[in-house]
C-alpha positions, 0 to 999 in steps of 0.5 A, a space after each residue: 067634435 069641435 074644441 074652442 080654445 084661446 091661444 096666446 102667442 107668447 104662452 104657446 110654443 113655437 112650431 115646427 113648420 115643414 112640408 107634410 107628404 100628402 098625394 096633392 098639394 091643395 091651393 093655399 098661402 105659402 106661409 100658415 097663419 101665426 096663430 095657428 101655426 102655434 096651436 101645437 098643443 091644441 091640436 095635440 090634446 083634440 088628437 089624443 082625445 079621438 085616439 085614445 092611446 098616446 102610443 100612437 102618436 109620435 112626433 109632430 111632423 109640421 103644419 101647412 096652410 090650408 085653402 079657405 074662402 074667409 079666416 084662415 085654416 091650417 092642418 097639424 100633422 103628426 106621425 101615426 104609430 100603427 101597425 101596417 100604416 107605414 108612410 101614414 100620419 094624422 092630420 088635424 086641422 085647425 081655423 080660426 077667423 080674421 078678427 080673433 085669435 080663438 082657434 077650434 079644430 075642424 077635423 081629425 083624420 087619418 092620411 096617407 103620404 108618399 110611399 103610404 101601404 094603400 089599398 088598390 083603386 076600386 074597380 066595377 065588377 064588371 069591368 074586373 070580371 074575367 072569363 075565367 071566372 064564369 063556371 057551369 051555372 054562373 048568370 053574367 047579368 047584361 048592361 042595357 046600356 052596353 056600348 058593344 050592343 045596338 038594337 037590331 033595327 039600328 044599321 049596324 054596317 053589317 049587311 050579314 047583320 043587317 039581312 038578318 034583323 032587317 024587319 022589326 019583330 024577327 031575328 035577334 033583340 040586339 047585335 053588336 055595335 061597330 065599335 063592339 066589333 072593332 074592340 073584338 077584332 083587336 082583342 083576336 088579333 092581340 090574343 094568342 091566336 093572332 100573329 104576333 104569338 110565338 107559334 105564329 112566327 115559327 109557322 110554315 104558313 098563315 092561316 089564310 092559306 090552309 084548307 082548314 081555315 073557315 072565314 067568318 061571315 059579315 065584315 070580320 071574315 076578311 080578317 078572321 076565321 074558325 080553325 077546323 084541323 083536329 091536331 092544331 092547337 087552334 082547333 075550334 078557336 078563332 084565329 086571324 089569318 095571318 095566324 099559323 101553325 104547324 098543322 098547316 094543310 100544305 106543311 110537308 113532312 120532310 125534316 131539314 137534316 139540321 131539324 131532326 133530333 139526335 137520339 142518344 144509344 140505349 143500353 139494356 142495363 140488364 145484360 151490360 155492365 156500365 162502369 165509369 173510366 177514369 181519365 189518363 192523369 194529366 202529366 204535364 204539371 208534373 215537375 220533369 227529370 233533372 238532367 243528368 249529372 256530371 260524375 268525377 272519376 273516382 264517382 264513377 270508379 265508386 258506382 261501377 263497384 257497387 254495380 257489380 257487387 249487386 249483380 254477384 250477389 243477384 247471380 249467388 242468390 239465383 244459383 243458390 235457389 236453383 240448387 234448392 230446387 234440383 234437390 227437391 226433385 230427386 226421388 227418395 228410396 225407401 227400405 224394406 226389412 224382411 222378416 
C-alpha cells in the first residue's frame, strides 16, 4: 500500500529522533533527512490504516535514516501494544526523491528490538531428529547426499571395509566415509560409555584390560569395543577402552574395611517396646546458691528456738500416733447373757 502526501516543513511537527532497537544496524547516513524526519503524521495515519485498532499503537519511539541507492529513505517507529510481543515495535518507512519534498510510505511492518520474545531459529528435521524419537514402525528416510556415507567402491581406508566391498556388484551399496567414522568415534568417546563418564573414573580398571571386552574390527577397534558381561551396566553397548566399570573381569570381591557398609541393628517392634528418653536437663545455666550468710547472735539464739519447738512438736505428734495405734490393737471382749 502506498500513501502520497506533500509534507511542508513548517506545517509538520518536529520529530523525536532517537535510536530505534533493531538486531543489525543497516549502513545508512548519521542524520535522517528533514523532510521525512517530520512525516510523523504521514507515517502514523498509513499505520493506523493497516492496524486497524489505535490500541495498539503507543508512542513514536524515533526515526533512523535508511540505506538507498538515489532519494532518501527513512523508517518511523512506533511502540507495539500487543499481547506476548514485548520488546516489539512498528516500523514504517518512508522516501522520498532528491528534487521533491512528496513523501510516500514504502512499507509497514512489524519488528522485533532487543530483549523482543522471539521465536527459536529454525532447525532441519533432520538435523533435530533424535534417537529417541525413532519408535517400532518409524522409516528414517536416507540423505543420498550424506557426508558419512561413500559408495563402497570408493577407498574408504578401511581395509575390513575395503576386503569386503572390494568387487562392484557385491557386499553393501554404500559404507561410511572416514569422516563418518571419525564424527562417531568422538560421539562414543564423549558419550556415556567413554572415559570421561562417572563410572569410568570409580573403575577398578579400563575396559582394555577386561576378558569381556570385544574389539571391533577395521580401524575403530583400537579404540573401541562390545561389552559382552551380562552384569555390567555397558553390556551390549559400545564402549572406548580406557571405559570401565565395576564388573571388571579382574575386580576382586574383597572390600577395604572403610568401604563396607555400616548397618544400623533391628528391632522386632512386635516383642519390644520402643520408648523415647529424655535427656538429663542441662543444669549449668541454672543461676547457683548463694553463699551462706552471716547471722547475729541474737539471729541465732532465734533460729535455734524454732528448731527446737519443731522437733518437740514432731516428736508429740509421732507419740501421739503410736498410742493410737497400740489401742486398736487390743482384743475387745464380748459378754454373753444366760438365759
Amino acid at each position: 500500500m502506498r500513501h502520497d502526501r506533500e509534507v511542508n516543513a513548517t506545517d509538520a511537527p518536529p520529530a523525536t529522533t532517537g535510536t530505534v532497537p533493531t538486531d543489525s544496524a543497516p549502513v545508512a547516513p548519521a542524520v535522517p533527512d528533514p523532510v521525512l524526519a517530520r512525516a510523523v503524521d504521514v507515517a502514523l495515519e498509513a499505520l493506523r490504516e493497516d492496524v486497524g485498532d489505535n490500541d495498539k499503537i503507543g508512542d513514536h519511539l524515533g526515526v533512523v535514516a535508511e540505506a538507498s541507492a538515489s532519494g532518501a529513505v527513512a523508517t518511523h517507529s512506533f511502540a507495539a501494544k500487543l499481547d506476548g510481543y514485548v520488546g516489539w515495535h512498528w516500523a514504517i518507512s518512508v522516501s522520498r526523491t532528491d528534487d521533491s519534498d512528496h513523501v510516500t510510505i514504502c512499507e509497514t511492518v512489524l519488528l522485533p528490538g532487543d530483549g523482543a520474545i522471539k521465536a527459536a531459529p529454525w532447525v532441519p528435521w533432520n538435523e533435530r531428529l533424535l534417537a529417541t524419537d525413532v519408535h517400532p514402525g518409524d522409516v528414517v528416510r536416507s540423505d543420498p547426499d550424506d557426508d558419512r556415507l561413500v559408495p563402497a567402491y570408493v577407498l574408504s581406508d578401511d581395509p575390513a571395509v575395503e576386503e569386503v566391498a572390494y568387487e562392484l556388484g557385491l557386499g553393501r551399496e554404500r559404507v561410511m566415509s572416514r569422516d563418518g567414522r571419525s564424527d562417531t568415534a568422538t560421539r562414543w568417546e564423549s558419550g556415556t560409555h567413554g572415559p570421561g563418564s562417572a563410572m569410568a573414573k570409580h573403575a577398578p580398571a579400563h575396559c582394555g584390560t577386561c576378558g569381556f571386552y570385544l574389539p571391533l574390527a577395521g580401524s575403530l577397534g583400537a579404540l573401541f569395543g562390545a561389552c559382552g558381561n551380562e552384569v555390567s551396566p555397558a553390556d551390549g553397548a559400545i564402549v572406548t577402552a580406557d571405559f570401565g566399570c565395576g564388573a571388571h573381569s579382574e575386580a576382586t570381591i574383597s572390600a577395604e574395611p572403610d568401604a563396607r557398609v555400616e548397618q544400623h541393628p533391628v528391632y522386632d517392634s512386635t516383642l519390644l517396646e520402643v520408648y523415647s528418653v529424655r535427656r538429663r536437663p542441662d543444669l549449668s545455666s541454672l543461676p547457683r546458691p548463694a553463699e551462706p550468710r552471716d547471722y547475729t547472735d541474737e539471729q541465732r539464739e532465734i533460729m535455734s528456738r524454732v528448731r527446737a519447738a519443731a522437733i518437740a512438736d514432731r516428736q508429740q505428734r509421732v507419740d501421739s500416733g503410736t498410742a493410737q495405734h497400740q489401742q486398736a490393737k487390743k482384743p475387745t471382749h464380748l459378754s454373753r447373757t444366760k438365759k
